[in-house]
C-alpha positions as CSV (number, residue, x, y, z in Angstrom):
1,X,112.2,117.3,85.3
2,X,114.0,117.0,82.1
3,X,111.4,118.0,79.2
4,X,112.4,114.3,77.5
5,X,111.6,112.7,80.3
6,X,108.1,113.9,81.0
7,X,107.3,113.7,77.3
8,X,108.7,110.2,77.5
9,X,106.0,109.4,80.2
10,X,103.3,111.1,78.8
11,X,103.7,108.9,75.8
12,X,103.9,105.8,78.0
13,X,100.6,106.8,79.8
14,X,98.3,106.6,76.8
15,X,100.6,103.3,74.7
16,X,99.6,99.9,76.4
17,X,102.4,98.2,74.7
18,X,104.7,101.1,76.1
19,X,103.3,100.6,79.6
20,X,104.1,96.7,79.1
21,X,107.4,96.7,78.3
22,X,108.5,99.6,80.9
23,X,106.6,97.0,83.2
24,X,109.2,94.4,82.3
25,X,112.4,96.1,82.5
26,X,114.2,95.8,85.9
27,X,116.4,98.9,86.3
28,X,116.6,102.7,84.9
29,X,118.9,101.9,82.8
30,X,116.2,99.7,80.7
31,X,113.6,102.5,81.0
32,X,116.3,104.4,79.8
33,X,117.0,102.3,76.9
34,X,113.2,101.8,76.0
35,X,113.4,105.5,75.7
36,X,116.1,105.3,73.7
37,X,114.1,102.8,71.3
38,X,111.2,105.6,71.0
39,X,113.2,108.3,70.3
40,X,113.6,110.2,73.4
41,X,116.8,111.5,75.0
42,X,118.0,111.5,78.4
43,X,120.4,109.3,80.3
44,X,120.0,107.1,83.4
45,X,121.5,110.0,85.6
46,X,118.9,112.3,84.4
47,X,115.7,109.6,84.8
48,X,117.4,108.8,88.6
49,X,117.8,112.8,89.1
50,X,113.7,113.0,87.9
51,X,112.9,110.3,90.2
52,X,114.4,111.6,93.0
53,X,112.2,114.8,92.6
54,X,109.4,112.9,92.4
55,X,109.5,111.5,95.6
56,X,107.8,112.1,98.5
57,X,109.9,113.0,101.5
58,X,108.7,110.4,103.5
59,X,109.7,107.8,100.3
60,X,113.4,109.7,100.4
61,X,113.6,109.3,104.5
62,X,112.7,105.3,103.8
63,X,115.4,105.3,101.0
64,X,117.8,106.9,103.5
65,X,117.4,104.7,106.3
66,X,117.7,101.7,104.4
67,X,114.5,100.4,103.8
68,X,113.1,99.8,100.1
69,X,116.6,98.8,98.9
70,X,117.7,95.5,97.3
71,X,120.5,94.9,100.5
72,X,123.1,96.3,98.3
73,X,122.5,100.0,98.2
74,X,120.2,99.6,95.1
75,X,116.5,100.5,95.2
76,X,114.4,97.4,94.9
77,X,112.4,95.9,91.9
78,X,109.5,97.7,94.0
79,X,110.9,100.6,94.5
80,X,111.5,101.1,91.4
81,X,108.1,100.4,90.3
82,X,106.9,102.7,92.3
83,X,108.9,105.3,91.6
84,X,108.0,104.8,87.8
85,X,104.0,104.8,88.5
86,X,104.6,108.0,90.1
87,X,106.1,108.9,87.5
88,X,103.3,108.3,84.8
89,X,100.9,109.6,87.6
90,X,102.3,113.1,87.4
91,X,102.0,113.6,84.0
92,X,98.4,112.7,83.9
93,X,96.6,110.0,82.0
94,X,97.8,107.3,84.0
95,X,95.5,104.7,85.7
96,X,97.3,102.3,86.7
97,X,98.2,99.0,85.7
98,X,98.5,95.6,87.9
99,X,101.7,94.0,89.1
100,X,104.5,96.7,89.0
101,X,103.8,99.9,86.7
């Protein structure tokens, strides 16, 4: 995982107000711009690249057959949530957080 990234998500595990706002984003591209905002720097190839890896194979073989998309090829509000709690679990210091993240 690109070092930016997990320092990103480290940060966002231990900042409520972080949490909240990566909580109200709808795509990578706005966790990539809230990253931005705080100083951190990777792209929304890299964070999808990161994500990717941090998926189970079971959550990729869901992905690939269809399921957990949006209907238009694009990973769902969900998925995407999920993906990002993994995230913030990986890096420790995460404990979850309600609706979404």
């Amino acid at each position: 995982m690109n070092q930016n990234i997990a320092l990103f998500f480290q940060k966002v595990a231990t900042d409520a107000d972080l949490q909240a706002k990566v909580r109200a984003v709808s795509d990578f591209e706005g966790v990539a711009s809230l990253a931005r905002e705080e100083k951190f720097s990777f792209d929304v190839e890299e964070l999808e690249e990161a994500a990717c890896l941090a998926l189970s194979e079971e959550q990729l073989e869901t992905i690939a057959g269809g399921a957990g998309g949006g209907g238009d090829g694009m990973p769902s509000q969900d998925h995407i949530n999920k993906v990002i709690e993994d995230m913030l679990k990986r890096v420790g210091g995460y404990r979850g957080g309600g609706a979404g993240v």
